[in-house]
N, C-alpha and C positions, 0 to 999 in steps of 0.2 A: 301189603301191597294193594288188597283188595279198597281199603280206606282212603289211601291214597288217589286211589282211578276214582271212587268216590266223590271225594273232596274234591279234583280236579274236575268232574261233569259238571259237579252244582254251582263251580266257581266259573265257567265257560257259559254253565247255562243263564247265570245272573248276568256275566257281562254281552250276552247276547239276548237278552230280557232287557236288559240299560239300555245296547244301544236303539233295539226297535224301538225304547218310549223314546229315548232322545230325537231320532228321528221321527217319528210319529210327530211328537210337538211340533218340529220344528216343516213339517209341510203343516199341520193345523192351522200355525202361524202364517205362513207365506199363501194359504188359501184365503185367509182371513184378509190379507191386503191385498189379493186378488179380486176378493169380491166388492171391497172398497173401491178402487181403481173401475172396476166393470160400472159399477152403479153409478158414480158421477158424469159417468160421459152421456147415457142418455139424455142427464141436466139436459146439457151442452144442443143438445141433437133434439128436445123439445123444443128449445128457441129458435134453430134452426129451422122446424118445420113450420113452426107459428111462420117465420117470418118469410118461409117459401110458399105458406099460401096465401099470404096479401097479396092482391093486386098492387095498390100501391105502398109504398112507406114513404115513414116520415124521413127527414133530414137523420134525423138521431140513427132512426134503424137502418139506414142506409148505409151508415159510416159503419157501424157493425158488421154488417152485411159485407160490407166491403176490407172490414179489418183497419179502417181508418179513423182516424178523428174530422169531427164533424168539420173544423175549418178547413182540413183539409179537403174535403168533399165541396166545401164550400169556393175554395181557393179552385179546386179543377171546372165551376161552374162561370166565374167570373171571368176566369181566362178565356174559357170558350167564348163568351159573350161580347170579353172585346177583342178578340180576332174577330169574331162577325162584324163588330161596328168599325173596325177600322179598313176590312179589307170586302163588305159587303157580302160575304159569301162566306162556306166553310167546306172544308174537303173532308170528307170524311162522317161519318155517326157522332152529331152533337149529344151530352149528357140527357137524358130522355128523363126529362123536371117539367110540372106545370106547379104555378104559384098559386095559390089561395089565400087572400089577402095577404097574409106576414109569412104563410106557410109553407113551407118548397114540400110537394110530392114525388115519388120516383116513380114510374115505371119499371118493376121488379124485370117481365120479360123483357121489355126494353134494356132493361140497366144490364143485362145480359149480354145484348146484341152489342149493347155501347163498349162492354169489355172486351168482347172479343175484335171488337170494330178499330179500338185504343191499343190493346197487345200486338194487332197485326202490324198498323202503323208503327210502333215504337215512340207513342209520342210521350212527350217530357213535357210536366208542368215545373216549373223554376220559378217561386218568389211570384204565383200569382200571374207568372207569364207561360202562353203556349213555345215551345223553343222549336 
């Protein structure tokens, strides 16, 4: 009997030795893609801060900035432009751009005020037109 209670500790104690390594691995592992996960997103949030301390940016890092493609940034400037030349005036916080020779710049604070100034309106560009 007494071999028996024996044999049954060392057999309980191995599969309770198994499962702590199983276990063990398997957070080692799932910390291991934790720390993967944690370490890219600074990337992300480096870029971000470069480009929250320009005053101004370019066209390209605007459309970043904004999560958009460049024509599209391009397309919300033209529209505003000819609503001003057609109706002389504009209601509202025009895109805050000065050009240098070929170069369109943003005003970073500005292009802030213009989001919020855009979200409040609800306004819609369509095909290069203000709607």
């Amino acid at each position: 009997m007494k071999s028996i209670s024996l044999s049954f500790s060392i057999l309980l104690a191995s599969a309770v030795l198994g499962a702590a390594f199983i276990i063990g691995c398997v957070l080692f592992v799932n910390q291991d893609k934790g720390q993967n996960q944690i370490n890219t997103v600074p990337a992300l949030s480096a870029e971000q801060s470069i480009l929250s301390q320009k005053a101004m940016l370019t066209l390209q890092e605007t459309a970043v900035y904004l999560g958009m493609k460049e024509d599209q940034v391009m397309s919300i400037i033209q529209a505003e432009q000819r609503s001003l030349n057609a109706f002389h005036r504009f209601e509202g916080k025009m895109f805050p751009f000065i050009k240098v020779q070929d170069q369109f710049y943003i005003s970073r604070v500005e292009l802030e005020s213009w989001i919020q100034d855009a979200s409040n309106n609800h306004r819609r560009y369509i095909n290069g037109e203000m709607q």
